[in-house]
N, CA, C, O and CB atoms as a CASP TS submission, in Angstrom:
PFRMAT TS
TARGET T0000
AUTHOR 0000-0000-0000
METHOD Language model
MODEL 1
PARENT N/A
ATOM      1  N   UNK     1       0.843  -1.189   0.000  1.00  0.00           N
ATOM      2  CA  UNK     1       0.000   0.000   0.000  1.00  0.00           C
ATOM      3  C   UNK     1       0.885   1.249   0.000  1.00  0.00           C
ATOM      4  O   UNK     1       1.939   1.415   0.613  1.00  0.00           O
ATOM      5  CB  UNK     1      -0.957   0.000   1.226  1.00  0.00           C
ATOM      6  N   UNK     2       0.331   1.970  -0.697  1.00  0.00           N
ATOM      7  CA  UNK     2       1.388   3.534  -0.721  1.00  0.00           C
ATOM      8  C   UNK     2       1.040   4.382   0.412  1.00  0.00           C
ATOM      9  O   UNK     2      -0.042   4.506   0.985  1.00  0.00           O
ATOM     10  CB  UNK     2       1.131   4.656  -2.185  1.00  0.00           C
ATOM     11  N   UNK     3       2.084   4.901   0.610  1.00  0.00           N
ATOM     12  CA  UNK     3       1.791   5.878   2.186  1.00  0.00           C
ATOM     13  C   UNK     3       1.443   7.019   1.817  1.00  0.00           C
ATOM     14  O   UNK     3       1.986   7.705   0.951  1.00  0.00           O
ATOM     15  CB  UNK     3       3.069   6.200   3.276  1.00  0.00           C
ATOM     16  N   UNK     4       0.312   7.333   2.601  1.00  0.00           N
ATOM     17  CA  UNK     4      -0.536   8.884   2.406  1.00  0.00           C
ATOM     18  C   UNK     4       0.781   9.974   1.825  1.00  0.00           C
ATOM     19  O   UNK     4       0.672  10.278   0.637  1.00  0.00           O
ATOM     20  CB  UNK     4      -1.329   9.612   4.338  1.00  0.00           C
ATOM     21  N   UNK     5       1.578  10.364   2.320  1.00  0.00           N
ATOM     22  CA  UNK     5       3.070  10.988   2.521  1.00  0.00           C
ATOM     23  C   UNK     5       3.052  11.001   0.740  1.00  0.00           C
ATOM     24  O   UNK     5       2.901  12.028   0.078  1.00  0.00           O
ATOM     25  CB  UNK     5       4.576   9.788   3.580  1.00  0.00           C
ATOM     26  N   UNK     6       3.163  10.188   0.403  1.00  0.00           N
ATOM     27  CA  UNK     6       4.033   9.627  -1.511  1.00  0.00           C
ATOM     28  C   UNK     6       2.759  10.315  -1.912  1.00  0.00           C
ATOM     29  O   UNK     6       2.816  11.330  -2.607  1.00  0.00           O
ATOM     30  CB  UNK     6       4.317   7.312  -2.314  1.00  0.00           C
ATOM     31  N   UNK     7       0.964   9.535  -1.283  1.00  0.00           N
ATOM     32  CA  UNK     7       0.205  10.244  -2.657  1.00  0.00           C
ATOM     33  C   UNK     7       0.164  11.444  -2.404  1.00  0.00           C
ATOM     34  O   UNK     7      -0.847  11.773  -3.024  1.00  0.00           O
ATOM     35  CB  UNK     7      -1.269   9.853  -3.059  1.00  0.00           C
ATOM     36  N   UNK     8       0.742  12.811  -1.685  1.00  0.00           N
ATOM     37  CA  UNK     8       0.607  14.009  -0.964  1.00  0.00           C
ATOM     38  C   UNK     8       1.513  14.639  -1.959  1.00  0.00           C
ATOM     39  O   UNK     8       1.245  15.719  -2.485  1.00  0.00           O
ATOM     40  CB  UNK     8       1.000  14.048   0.666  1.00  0.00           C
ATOM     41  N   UNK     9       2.791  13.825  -2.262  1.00  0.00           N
ATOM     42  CA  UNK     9       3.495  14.527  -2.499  1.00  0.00           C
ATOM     43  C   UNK     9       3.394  14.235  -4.557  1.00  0.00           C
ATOM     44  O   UNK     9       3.446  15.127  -5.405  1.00  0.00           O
ATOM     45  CB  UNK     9       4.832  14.226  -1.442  1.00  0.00           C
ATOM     46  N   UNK    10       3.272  13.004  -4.758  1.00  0.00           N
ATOM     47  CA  UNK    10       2.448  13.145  -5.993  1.00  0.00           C
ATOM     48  C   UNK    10       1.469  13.990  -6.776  1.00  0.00           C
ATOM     49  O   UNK    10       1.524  14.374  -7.944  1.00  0.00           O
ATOM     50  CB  UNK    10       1.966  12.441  -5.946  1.00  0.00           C
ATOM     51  N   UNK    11       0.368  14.223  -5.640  1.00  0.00           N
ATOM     52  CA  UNK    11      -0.696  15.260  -5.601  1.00  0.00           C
ATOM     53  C   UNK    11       0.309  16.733  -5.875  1.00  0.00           C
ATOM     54  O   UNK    11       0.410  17.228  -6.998  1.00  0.00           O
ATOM     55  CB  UNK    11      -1.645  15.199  -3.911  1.00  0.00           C
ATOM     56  N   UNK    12       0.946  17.259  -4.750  1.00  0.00           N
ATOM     57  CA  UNK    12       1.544  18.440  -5.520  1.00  0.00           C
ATOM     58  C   UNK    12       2.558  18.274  -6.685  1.00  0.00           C
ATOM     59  O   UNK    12       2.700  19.312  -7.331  1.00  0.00           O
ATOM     60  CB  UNK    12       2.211  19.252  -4.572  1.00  0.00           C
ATOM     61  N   UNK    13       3.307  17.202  -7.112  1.00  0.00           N
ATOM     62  CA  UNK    13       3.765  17.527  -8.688  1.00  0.00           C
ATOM     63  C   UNK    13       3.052  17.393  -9.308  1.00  0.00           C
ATOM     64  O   UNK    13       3.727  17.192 -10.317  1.00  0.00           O
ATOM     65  CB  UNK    13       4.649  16.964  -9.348  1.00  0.00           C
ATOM     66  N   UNK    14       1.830  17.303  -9.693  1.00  0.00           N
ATOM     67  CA  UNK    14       0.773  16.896 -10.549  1.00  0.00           C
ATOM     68  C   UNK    14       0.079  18.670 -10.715  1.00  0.00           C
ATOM     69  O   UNK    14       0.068  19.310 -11.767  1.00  0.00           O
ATOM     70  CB  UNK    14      -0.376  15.460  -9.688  1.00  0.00           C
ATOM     71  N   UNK    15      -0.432  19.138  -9.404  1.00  0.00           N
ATOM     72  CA  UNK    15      -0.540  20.679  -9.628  1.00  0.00           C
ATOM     73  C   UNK    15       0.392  21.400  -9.637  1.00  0.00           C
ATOM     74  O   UNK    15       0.223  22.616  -9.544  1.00  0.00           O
ATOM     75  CB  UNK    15      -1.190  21.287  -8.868  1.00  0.00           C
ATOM     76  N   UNK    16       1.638  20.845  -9.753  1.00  0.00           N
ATOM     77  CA  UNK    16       3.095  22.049 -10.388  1.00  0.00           C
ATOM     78  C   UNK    16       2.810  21.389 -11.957  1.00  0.00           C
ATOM     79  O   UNK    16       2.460  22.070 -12.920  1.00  0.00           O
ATOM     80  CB  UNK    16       5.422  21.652  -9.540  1.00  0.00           C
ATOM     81  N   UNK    17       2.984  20.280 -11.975  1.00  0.00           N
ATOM     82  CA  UNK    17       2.778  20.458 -13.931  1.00  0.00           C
ATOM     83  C   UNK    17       1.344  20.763 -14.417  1.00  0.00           C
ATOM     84  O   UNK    17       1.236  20.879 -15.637  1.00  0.00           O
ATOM     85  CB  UNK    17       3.140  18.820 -14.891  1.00  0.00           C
ATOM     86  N   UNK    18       0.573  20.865 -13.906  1.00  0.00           N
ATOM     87  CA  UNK    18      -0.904  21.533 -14.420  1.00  0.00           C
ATOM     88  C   UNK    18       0.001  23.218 -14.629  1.00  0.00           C
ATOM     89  O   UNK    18       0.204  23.686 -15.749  1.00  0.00           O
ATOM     90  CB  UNK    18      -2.654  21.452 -12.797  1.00  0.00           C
ATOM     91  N   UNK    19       0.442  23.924 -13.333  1.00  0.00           N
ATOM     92  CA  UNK    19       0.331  25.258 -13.532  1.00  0.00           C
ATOM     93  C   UNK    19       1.462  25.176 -14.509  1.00  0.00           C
ATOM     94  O   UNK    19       1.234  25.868 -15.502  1.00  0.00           O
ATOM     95  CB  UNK    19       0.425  26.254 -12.243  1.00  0.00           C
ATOM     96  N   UNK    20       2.850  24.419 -14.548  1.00  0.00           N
ATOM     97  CA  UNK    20       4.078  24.732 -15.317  1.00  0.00           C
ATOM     98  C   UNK    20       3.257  24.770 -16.893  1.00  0.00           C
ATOM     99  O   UNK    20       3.490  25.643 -17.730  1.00  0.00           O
ATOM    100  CB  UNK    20       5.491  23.393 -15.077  1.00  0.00           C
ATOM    101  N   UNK    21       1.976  23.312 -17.151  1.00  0.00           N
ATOM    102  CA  UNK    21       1.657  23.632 -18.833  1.00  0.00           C
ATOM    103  C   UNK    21       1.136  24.601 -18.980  1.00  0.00           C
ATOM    104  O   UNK    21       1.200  24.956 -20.157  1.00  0.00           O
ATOM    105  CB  UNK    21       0.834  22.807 -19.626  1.00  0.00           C
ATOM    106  N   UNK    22       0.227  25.759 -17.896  1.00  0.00           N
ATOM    107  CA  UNK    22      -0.648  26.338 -18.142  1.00  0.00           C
ATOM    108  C   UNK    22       0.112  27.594 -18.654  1.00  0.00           C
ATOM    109  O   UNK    22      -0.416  28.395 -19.426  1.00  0.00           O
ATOM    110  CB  UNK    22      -1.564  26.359 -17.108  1.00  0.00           C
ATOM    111  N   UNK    23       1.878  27.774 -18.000  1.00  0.00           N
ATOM    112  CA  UNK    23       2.200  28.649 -18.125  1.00  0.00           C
ATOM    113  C   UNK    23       2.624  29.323 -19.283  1.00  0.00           C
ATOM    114  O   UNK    23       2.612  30.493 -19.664  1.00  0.00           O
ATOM    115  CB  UNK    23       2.695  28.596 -17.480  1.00  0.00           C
ATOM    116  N   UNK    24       3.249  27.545 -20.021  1.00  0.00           N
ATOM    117  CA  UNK    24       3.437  27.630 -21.465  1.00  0.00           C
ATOM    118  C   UNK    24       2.167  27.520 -22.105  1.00  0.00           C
ATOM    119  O   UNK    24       2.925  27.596 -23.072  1.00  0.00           O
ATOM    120  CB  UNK    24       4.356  26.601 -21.990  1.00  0.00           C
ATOM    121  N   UNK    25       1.560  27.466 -22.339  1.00  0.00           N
ATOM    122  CA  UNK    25       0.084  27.455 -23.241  1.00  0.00           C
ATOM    123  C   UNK    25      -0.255  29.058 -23.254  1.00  0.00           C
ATOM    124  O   UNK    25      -0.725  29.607 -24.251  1.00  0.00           O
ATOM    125  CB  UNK    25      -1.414  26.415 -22.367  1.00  0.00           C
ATOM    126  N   UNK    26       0.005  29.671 -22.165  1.00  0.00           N
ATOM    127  CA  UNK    26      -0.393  30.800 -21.899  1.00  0.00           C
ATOM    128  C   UNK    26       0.924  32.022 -22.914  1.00  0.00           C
ATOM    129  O   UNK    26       0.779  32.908 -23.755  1.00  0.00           O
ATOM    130  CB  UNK    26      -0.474  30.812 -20.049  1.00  0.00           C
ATOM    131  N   UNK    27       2.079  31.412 -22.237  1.00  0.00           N
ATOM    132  CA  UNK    27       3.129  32.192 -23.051  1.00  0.00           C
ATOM    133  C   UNK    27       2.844  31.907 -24.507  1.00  0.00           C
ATOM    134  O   UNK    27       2.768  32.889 -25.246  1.00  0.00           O
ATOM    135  CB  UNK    27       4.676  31.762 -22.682  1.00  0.00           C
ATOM    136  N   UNK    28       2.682  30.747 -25.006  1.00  0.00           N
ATOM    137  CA  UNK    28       2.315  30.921 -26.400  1.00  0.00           C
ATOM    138  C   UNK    28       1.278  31.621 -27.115  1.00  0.00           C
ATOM    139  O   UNK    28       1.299  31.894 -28.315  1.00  0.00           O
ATOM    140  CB  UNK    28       2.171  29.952 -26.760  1.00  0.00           C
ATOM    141  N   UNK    29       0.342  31.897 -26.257  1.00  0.00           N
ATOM    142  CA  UNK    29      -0.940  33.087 -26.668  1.00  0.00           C
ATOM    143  C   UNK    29      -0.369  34.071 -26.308  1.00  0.00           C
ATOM    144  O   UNK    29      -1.140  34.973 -25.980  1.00  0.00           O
ATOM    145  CB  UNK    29      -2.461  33.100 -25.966  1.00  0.00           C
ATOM    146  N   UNK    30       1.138  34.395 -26.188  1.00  0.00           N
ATOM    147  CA  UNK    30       1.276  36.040 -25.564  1.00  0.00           C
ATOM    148  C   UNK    30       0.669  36.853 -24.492  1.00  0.00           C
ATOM    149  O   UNK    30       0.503  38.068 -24.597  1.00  0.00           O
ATOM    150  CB  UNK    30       0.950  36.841 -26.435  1.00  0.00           C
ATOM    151  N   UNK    31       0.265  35.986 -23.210  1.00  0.00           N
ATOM    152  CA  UNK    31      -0.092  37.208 -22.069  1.00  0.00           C
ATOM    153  C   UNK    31       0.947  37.653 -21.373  1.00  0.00           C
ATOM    154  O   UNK    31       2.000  37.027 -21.483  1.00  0.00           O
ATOM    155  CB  UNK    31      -1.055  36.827 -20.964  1.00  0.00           C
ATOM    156  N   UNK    32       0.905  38.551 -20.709  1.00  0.00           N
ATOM    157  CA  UNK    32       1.816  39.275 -19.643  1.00  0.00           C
ATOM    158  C   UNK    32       2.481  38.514 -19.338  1.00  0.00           C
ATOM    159  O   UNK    32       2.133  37.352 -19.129  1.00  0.00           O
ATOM    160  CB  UNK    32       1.372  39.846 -18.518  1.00  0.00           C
ATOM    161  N   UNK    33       3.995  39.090 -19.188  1.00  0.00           N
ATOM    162  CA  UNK    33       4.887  38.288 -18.765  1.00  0.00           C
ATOM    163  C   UNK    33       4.907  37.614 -17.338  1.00  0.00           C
ATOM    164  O   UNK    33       5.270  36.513 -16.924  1.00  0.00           O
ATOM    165  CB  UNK    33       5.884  38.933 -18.955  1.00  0.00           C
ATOM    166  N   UNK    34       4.114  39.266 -16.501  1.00  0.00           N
ATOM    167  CA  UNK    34       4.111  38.690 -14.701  1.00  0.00           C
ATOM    168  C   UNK    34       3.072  38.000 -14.288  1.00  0.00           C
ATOM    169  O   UNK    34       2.924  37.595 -13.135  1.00  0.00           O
ATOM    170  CB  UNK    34       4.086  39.824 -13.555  1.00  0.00           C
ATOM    171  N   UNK    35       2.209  37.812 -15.326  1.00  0.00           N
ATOM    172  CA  UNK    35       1.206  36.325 -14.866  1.00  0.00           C
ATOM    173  C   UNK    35       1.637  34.836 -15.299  1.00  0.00           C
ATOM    174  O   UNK    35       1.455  33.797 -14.665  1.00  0.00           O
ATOM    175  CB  UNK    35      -0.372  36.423 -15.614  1.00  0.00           C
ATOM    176  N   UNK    36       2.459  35.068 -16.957  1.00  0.00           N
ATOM    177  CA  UNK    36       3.344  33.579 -16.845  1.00  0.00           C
ATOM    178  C   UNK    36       4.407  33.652 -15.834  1.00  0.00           C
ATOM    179  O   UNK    36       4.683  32.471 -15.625  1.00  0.00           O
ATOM    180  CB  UNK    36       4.154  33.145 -18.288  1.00  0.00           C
ATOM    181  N   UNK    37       5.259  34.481 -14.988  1.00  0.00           N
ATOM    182  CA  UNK    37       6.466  34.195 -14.176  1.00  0.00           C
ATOM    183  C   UNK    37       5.311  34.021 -12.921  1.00  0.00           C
ATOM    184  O   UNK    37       5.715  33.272 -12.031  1.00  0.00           O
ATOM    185  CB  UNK    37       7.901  35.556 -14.077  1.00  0.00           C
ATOM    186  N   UNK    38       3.974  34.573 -12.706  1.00  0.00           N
ATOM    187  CA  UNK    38       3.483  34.057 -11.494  1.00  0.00           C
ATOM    188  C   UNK    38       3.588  32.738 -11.532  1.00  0.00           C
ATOM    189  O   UNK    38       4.379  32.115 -10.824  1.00  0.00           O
ATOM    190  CB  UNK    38       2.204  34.413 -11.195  1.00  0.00           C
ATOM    191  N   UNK    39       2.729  32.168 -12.433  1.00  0.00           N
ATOM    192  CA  UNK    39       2.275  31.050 -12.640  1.00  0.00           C
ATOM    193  C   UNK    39       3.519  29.834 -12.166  1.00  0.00           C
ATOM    194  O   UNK    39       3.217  28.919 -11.400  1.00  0.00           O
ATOM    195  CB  UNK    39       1.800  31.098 -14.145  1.00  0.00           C
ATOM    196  N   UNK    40       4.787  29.966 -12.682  1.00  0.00           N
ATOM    197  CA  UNK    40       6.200  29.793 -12.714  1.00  0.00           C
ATOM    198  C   UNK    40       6.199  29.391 -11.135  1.00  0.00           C
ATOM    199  O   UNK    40       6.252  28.328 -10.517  1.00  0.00           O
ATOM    200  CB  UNK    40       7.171  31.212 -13.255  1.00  0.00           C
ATOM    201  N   UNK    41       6.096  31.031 -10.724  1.00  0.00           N
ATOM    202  CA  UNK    41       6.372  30.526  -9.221  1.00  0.00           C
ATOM    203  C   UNK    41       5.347  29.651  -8.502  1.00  0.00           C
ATOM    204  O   UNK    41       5.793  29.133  -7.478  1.00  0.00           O
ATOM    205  CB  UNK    41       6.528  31.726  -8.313  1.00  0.00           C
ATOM    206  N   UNK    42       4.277  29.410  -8.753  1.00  0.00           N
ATOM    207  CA  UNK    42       3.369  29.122  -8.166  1.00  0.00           C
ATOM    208  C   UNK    42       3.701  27.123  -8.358  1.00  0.00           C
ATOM    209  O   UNK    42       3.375  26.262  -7.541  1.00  0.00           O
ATOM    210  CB  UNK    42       1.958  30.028  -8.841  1.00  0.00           C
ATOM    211  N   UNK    43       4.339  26.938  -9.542  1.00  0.00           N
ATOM    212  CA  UNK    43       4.470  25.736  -9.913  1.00  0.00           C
ATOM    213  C   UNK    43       5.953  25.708  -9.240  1.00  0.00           C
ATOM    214  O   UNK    43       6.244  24.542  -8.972  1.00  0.00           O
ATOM    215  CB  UNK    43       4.220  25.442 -11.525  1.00  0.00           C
ATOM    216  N   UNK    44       6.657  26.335  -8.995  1.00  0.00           N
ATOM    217  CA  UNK    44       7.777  25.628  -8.223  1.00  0.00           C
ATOM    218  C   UNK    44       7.407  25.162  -6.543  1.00  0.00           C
ATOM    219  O   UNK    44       7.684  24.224  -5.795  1.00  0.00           O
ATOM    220  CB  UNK    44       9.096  26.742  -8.235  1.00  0.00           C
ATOM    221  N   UNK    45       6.510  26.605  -6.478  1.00  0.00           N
ATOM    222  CA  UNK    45       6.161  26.425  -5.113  1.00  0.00           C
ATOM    223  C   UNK    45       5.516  24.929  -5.112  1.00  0.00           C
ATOM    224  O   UNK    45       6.208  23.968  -4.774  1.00  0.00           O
ATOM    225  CB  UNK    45       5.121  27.644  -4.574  1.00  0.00           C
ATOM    226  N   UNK    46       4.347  24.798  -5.450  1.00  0.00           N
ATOM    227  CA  UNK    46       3.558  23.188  -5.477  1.00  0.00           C
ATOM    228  C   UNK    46       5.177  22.107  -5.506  1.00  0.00           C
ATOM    229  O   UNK    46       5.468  21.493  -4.479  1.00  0.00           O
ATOM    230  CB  UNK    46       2.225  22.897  -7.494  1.00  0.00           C
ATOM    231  N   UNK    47       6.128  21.999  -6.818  1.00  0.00           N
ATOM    232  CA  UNK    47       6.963  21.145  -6.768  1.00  0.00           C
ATOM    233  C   UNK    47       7.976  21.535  -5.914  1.00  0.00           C
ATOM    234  O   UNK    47       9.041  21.238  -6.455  1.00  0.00           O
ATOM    235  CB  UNK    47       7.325  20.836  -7.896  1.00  0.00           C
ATOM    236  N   UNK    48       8.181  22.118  -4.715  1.00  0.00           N
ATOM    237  CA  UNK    48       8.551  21.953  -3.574  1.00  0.00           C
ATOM    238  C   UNK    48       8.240  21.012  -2.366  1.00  0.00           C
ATOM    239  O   UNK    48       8.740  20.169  -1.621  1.00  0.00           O
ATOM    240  CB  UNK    48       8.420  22.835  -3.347  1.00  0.00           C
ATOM    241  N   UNK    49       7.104  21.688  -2.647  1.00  0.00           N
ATOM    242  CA  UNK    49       5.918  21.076  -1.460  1.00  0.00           C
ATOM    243  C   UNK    49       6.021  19.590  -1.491  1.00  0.00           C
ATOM    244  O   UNK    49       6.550  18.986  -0.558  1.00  0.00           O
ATOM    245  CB  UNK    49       4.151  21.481  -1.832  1.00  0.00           C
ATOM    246  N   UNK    50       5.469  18.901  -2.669  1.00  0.00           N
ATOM    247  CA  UNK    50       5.972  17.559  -3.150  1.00  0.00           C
ATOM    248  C   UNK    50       7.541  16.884  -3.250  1.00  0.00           C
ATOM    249  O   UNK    50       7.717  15.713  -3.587  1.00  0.00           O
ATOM    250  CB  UNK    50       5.520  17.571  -4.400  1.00  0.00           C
ATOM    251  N   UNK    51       8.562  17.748  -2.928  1.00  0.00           N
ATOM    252  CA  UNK    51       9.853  16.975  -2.895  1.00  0.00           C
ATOM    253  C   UNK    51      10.064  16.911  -1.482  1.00  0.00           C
ATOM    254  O   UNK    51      10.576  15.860  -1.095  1.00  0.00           O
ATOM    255  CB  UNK    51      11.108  17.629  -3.688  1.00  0.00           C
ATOM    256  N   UNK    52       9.697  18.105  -0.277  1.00  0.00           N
ATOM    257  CA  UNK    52       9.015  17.851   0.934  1.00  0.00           C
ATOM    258  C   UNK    52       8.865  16.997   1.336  1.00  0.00           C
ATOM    259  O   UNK    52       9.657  16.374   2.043  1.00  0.00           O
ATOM    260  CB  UNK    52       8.164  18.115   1.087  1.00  0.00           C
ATOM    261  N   UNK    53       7.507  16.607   0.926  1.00  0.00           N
ATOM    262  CA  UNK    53       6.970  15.942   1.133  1.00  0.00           C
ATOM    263  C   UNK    53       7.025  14.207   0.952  1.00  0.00           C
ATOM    264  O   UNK    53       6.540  13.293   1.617  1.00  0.00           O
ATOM    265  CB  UNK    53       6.356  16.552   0.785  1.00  0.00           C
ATOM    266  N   UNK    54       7.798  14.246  -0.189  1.00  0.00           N
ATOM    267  CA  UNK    54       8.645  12.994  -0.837  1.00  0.00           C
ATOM    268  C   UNK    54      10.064  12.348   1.077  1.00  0.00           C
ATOM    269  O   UNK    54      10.209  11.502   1.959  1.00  0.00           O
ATOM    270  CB  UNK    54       9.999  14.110  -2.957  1.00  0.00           C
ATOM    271  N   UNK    55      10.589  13.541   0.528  1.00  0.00           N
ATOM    272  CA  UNK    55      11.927  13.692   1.175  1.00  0.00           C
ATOM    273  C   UNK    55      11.952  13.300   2.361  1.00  0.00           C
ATOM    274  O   UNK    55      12.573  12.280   2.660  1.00  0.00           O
ATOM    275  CB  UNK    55      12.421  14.904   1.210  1.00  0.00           C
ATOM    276  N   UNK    56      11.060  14.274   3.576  1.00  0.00           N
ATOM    277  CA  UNK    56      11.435  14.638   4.839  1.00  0.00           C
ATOM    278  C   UNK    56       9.840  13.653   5.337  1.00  0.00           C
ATOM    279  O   UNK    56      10.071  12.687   6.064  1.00  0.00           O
ATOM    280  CB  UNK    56      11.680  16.660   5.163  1.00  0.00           C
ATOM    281  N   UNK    57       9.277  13.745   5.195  1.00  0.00           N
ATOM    282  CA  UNK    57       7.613  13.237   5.456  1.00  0.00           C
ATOM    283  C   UNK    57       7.681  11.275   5.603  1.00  0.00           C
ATOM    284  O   UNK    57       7.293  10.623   6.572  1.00  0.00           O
ATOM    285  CB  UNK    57       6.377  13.855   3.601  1.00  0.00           C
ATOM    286  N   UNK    58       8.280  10.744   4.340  1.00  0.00           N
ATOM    287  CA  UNK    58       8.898   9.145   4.722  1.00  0.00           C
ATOM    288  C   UNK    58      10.311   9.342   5.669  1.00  0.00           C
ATOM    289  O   UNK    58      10.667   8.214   6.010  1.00  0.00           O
ATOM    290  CB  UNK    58       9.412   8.157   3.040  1.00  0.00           C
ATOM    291  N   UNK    59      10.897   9.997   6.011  1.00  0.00           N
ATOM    292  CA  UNK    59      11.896   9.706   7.025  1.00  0.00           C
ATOM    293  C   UNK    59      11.408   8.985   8.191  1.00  0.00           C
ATOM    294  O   UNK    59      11.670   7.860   8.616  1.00  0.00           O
ATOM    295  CB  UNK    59      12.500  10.897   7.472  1.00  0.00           C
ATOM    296  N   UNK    60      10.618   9.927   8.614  1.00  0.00           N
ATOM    297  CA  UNK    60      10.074  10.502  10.084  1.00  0.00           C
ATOM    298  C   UNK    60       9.098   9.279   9.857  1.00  0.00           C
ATOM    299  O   UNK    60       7.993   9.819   9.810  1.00  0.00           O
ATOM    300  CB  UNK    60       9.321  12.398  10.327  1.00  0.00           C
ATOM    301  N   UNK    61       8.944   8.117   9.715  1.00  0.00           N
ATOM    302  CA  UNK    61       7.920   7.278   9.937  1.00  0.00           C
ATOM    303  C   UNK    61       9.028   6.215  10.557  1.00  0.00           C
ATOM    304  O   UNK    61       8.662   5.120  10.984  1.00  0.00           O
ATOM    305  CB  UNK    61       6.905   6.863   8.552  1.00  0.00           C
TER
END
């Protein structure tokens, strides 16, 4: 069985590559640059959360 911890941290790379495609889909229609570099950050932030969560979250068991 997979530990809550793995699908947590799955769950956030899954919404870092939702926002990372959205960012390119978006740059290719040409919007503002500081809503694709939001977007950017917003997807590193999520694939943080998930290496976190990967990383430090199965130690501690």
């Amino acid at each position: 069985m997979v530990s809550r911890s793995r699908l947590y941290a799955w769950w956030y790379f899954t919404i870092a590559l939702g926002f990372l495609l959205l960012a390119i889909n978006r740059a290719l229609f040409g919007e503002k640059t500081w809503l694709i570099v939001l977007r950017l950050v917003i997807a590193a932030g999520f694939a943080a959360l998930g290496y976190i969560e990967l990383r430090f979250r199965s130690r501690t068991k």
